[in-house]
N, C-alpha and C positions, 0 to 999 in steps of 0.2 A: 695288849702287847702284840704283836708283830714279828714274826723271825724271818729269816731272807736267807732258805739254802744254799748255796753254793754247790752242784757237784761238778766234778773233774770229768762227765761225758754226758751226755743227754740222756734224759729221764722220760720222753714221750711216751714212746712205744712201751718201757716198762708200766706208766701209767695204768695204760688201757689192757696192757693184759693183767695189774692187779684189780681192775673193774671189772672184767670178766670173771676173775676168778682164777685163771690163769697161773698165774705167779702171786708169791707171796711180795707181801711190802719190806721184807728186812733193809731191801737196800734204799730206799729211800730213809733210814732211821729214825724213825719215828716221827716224821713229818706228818702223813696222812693222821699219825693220832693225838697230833698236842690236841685239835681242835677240842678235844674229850674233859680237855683241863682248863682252857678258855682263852687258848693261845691258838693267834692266825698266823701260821705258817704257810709258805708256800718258797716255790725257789723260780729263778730267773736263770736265762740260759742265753746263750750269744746265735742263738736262731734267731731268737724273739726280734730282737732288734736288728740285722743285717740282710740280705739280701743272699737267701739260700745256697746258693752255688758259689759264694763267695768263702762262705763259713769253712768247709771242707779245707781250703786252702789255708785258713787261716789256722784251721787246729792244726793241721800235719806240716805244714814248713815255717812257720812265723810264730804264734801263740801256742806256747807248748800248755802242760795242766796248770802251769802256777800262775800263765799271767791271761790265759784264755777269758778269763774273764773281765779285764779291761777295759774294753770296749762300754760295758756296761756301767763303768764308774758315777755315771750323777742320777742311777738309780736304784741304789742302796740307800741312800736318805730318808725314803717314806718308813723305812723299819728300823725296831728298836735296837735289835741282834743280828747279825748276821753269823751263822753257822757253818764252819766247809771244814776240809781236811788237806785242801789246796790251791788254794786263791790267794797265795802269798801278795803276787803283785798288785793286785785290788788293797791288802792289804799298805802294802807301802806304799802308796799313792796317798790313801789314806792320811797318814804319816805325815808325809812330806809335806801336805797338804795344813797339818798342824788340827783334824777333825776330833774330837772325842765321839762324834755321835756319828755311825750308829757303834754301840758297842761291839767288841769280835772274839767269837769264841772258836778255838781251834779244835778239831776233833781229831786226834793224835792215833794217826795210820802209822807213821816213820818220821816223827819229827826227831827222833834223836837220828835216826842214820842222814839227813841232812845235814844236821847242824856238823855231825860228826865231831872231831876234835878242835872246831876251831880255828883251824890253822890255814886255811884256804881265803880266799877275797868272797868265794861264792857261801862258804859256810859261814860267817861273820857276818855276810849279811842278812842268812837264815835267821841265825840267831837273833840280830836285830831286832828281825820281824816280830819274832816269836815272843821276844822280851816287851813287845808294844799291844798283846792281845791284853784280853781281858781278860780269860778266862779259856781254861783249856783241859776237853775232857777226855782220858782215856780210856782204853779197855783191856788192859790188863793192870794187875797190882803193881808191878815191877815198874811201869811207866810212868806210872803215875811219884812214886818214888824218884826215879831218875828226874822226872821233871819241875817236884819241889829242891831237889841238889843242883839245879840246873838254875833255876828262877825261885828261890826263897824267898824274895817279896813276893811271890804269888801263890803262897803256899791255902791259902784257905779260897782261892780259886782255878785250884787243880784237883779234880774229881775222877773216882775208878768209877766206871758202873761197864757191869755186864753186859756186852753185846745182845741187843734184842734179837729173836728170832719168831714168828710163828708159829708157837705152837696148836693150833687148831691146822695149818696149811701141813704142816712137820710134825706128824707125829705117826707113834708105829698102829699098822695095820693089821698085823698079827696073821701075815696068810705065811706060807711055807718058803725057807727059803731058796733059792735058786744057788748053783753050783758055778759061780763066781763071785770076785773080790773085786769093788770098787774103789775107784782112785779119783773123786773127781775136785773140782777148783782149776777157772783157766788163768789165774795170777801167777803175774809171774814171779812169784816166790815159793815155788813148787824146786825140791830137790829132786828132777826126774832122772839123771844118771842114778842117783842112788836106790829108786825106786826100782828101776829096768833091772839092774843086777840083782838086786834083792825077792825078787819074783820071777826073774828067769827062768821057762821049762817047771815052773809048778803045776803040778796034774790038775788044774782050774784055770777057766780066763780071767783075767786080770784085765779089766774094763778101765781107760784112763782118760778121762774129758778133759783133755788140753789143747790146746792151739799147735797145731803141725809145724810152728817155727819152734817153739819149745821143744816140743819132740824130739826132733830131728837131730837137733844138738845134744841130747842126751845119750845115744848112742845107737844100739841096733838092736829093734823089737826082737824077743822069742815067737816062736808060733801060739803062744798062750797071751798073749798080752796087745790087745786091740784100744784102739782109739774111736771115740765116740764122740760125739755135739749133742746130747738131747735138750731139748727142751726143757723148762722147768718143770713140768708136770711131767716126762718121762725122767724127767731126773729123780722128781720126788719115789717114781716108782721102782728105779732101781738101788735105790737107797733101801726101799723096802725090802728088799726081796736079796740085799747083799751079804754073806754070811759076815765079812768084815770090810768094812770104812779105813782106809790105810791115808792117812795124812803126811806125805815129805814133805818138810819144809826146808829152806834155803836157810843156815846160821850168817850171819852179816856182824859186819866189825862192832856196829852198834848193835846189840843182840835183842831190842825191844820190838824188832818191825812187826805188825799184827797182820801181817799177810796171814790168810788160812783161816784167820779167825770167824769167818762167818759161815765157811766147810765146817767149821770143829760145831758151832751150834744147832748148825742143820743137823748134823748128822745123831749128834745127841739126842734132842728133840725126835728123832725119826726111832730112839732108842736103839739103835745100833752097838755092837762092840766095836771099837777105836784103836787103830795102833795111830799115833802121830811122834813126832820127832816132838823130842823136848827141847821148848825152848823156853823165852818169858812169858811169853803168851800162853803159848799150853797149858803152862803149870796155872795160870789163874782159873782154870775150868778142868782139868782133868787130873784128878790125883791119882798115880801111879798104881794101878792093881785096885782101884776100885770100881773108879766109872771110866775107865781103859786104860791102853798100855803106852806107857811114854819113851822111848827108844832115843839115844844121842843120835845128834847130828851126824849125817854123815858114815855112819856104818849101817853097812850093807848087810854085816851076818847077824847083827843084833835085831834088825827089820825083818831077815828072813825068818830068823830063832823066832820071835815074837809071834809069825803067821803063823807056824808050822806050830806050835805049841796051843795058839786059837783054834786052827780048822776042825782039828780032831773033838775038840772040848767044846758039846754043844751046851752044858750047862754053864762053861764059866761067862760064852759069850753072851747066853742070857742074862746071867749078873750083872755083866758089866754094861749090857742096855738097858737094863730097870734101874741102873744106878744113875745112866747118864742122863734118860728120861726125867727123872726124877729134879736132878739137877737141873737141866733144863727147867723146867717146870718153877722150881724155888727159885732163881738166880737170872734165866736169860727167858723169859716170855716178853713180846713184846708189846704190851700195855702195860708191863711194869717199867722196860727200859722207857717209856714213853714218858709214861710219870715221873720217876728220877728226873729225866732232861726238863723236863720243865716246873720241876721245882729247883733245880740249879737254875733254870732261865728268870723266874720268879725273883731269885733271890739275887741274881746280877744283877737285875733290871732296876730292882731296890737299893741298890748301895750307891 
């Protein structure tokens, strides 16, 4: 069997720095490991086929993420599956086209905040699409939920599993930690206004890896609270060395979006203590006061109360990193999220 990535930005460069060692593989999802279970995966990219300099143009004014992969339409056919989280219009070509083969399984980042209410020309036709997969996997409990209420003929091909992460690349080090609080993830479904006042003038730095257009819009740094770009392997190191992992996340009218979610496994996996915002996602990996703290959206003194309560408490933040460790560990490693996808892929490919 055969699967055929899709992602929404080019995956080169991350290649070769998970072949060095460099960076872990989470974000290709478990591609690099079907091979383990006797599935050829690999994924296709709108380089490949175009004329370099032309490409650039094509993603930032013409082909946005859902239809960038068009171009490539009559070479999806050699595979059984195709797998993305945003190659709608690939999809509806598909469609139109009247194809069953190859099959298409959607891997569900915000398919509910597109479809949204329905009510729109643009979201009906989301919905459409969505209603014409085969099979659609998510990662949180909640999603997975909305999306058998959503498509109930498709209910025994709508799957939760665990966000993979690696744990051998992500895990704790056990040296001393360092006298600042990390903020990192550069998606933009980060709540940085809420974060910037909620950290304001705390007697520590407050370290934030986001993109300076983000920033900027969230209001006016204090003299504790710096912006950073590291690396993946400098990231890995100050995950280590962070007294706490502080996760904002954005609430959306549809409240399923999994933005963060691959911040929240690293950071576990690194055994870290976690404040993040409570959302759907959240709650499918962190239970409130055990393997960290879950804070509502959007308040400022409940994130602060939360810090201020962790800094002082060097045993509770050890609990709550042996717990998330742990977690990690049973739930999001990623040769088991590996397995999972490809015994869902197994079993599509069979029906």
């Amino acid at each position: 069997m055969k699967i055929l990535y899709l992602f929404n930005r080019t995956k080169g460069n991350s290649l070769v720095e998970v072949q060095h060692g460099r960076e872990a593989d989470n974000h290709f999802f478990g591609m690099l490991r079907l091979k383990k279970h006797g599935i050829q995966a690999e994924s296709m990219e709108l380089e490949e086929s175009l004329f370099s300099p032309i490409t650039p143009f094509l993603r930032k004014h013409i082909l946005n993420i859902h239809f960038v992969h068009l171009p490539l339409f009559f070479r999806i056919f050699r595979y059984d599956i195709v797998f993305t989280s945003t190659a709608f219009g690939l999809l509806l070509a598909k469609v139109l086209f009247g194809l069953k083969k190859p099959k298409w399984v959607m891997f569900d980042f915000n398919i509910e905040d597109i479809i949204g209410d329905r009510k729109t020309f643009r979201q009906k036709v989301f919905y459409y699409m969505v209603s014409k997969t085969d099979g659609i996997i998510t990662i949180s409990k909640s999603a997975a939920e909305t999306m058998r209420r959503m498509f109930p003929e498709k209910e025994r091909a709508i799957v939760f599993i665990h966000l993979g992460t690696d744990t051998n690349f992500f895990k704790p080090n056990n040296e001393p930690e360092g006298d600042y609080i990390l903020s990192p993830g550069r998606d933009p479904g980060r709540d940085y206004g809420t974060l910037l006042k909620a950290v304001s003038n705390l007697p520590l730095e407050v370290k934030v890896t986001a993109k300076t257009e983000h920033l900027k819009k969230a209001g006016m740094l204090t003299p504790n609270i710096h912006q950073y770009n590291f690396s993946n392997l400098e990231l890995r190191d100050q995950y280590a060395h962070a007294k706490i992992i502080v996760i904002p996340l954005k609430i959306t009218p549809m409240s399923n979006n999994a933005m963060g979610c691959s911040t929240v496994v690293e950071a576990m996996a690194m055994g870290k203590a976690i404040v993040a915002t409570d959302t759907q996602m959240t709650r499918s990996y962190i239970t409130h006061g055990v393997n960290g703290i879950l804070v509502p959206a959007g308040d400022e003194h409940a994130l602060r109360r939360a810090i201020e309560q962790l800094l002082p408490d060097t045993d509770k933040r050890k609990q709550l990193g042996i717990k998330a460790r742990a977690f990690a560990e049973e739930y999001c490693d990623a040769d088991d999220f590996a397995a999972k996808l490809s015994q869902f892929f197994l079993e599509l490919n069979n029906r």
